[in-house]
C-alpha positions in Angstrom: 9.1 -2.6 -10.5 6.7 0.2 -11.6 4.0 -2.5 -12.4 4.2 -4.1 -9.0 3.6 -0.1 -7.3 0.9 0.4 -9.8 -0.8 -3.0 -8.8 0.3 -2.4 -5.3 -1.7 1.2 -5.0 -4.7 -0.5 -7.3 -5.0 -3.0 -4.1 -5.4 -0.5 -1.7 -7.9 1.4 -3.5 -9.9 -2.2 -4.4 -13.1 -1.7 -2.3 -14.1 -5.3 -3.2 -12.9 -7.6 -0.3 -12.7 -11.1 -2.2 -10.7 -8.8 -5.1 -8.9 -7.1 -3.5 -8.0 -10.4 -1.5 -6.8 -12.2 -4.5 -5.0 -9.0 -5.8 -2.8 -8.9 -2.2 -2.5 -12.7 -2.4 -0.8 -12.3 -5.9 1.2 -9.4 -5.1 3.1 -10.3 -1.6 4.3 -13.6 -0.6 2.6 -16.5 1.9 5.1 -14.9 4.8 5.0 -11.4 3.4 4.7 -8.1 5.6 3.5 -4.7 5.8 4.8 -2.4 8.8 4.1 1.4 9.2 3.7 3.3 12.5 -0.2 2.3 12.7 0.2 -1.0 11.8 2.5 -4.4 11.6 1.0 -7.3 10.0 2.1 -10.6 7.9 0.5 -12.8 5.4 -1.8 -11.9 2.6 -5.0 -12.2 4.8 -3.8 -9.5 7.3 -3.0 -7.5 4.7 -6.4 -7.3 3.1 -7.7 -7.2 6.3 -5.7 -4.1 6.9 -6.3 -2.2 3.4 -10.1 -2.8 3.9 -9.5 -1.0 7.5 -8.2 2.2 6.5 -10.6 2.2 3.3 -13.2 2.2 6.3 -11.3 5.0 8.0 -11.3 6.8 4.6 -14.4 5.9 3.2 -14.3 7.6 -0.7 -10.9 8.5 -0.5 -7.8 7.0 -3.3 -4.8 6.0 -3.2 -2.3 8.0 -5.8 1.5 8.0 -6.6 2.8 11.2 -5.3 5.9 11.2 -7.8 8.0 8.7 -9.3 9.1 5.3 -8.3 12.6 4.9 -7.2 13.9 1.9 -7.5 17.2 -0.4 -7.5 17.8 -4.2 -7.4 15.0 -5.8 -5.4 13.6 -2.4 -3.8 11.6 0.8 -4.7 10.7 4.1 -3.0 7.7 5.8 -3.6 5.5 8.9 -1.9 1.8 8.6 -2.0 -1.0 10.1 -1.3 -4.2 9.8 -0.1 -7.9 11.6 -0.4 -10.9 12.7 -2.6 -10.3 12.1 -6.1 -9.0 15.0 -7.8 -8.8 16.9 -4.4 -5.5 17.8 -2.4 -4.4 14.7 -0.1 -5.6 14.7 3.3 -2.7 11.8 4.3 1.0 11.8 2.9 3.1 8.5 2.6 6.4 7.5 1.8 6.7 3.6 1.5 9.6 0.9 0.7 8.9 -2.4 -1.0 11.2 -5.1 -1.3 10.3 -7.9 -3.5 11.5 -11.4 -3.2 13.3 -13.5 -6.2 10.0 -14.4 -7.5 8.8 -10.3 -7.9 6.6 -10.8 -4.9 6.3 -8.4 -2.1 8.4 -9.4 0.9 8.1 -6.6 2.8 6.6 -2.6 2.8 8.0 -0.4 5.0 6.0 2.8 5.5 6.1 6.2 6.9 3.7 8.9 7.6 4.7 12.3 6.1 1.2 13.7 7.0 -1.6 12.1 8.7 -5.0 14.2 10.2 -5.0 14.8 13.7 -8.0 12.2 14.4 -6.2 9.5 12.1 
């Protein structure tokens, strides 16, 4: 499970649109999902389409672990952060993945711990 978080932060800091494209495509599934309180999309296109969003919100920032991975059976927690590089976050996250029988992202559930007030 840790290499599927460590590939799922790399595609969200992958400020190549066709790569990061193929990295989302091989991570989640054809009917795959991410939902948070900003967002609620499906399918690997949406995805990337949503990643290369907030990088545009964020422009510079990364995407970090905030602490270990959690996880049991199919699922892991995880806290993340997000901001300059080497600098303290600006946006705290806590997400849920749940992977499908083929180690593919099914679904991410995600909350926003702390978010700036013009986010």
């Amino acid at each position: 499970m840790q290499e599927i978080i460590d590939r799922y932060i790399a595609a969200w800091n992958e400020t190549d649109a066709g790569a990061r494209r193929e990295l989302v495509g091989s991570l989640w599934g054809p009917d795959g999902s991410y939902t948070d309180p900003l967002a609620d999309v499906r399918g690997p296109d949406a995805i990337a389409g949503l990643i290369g969003a907030a990088q545009q919100q964020f422009p510079g920032f990364v995407f970090t672990l905030g602490g270990p991975v959690d996880a049991n059976h199919r699922q892991a927690r995880f806290t993340w952060h997000l901001g300059p590089a080497g600098a303290e976050p600006v946006v705290i996250g806590f997400d849920v993945v749940v992977v499908d029988g083929d180690d593919r992202i099914a679904s991410v559930h995600g909350f926003l711990d702390r978010v700036p007030a013009a986010a």
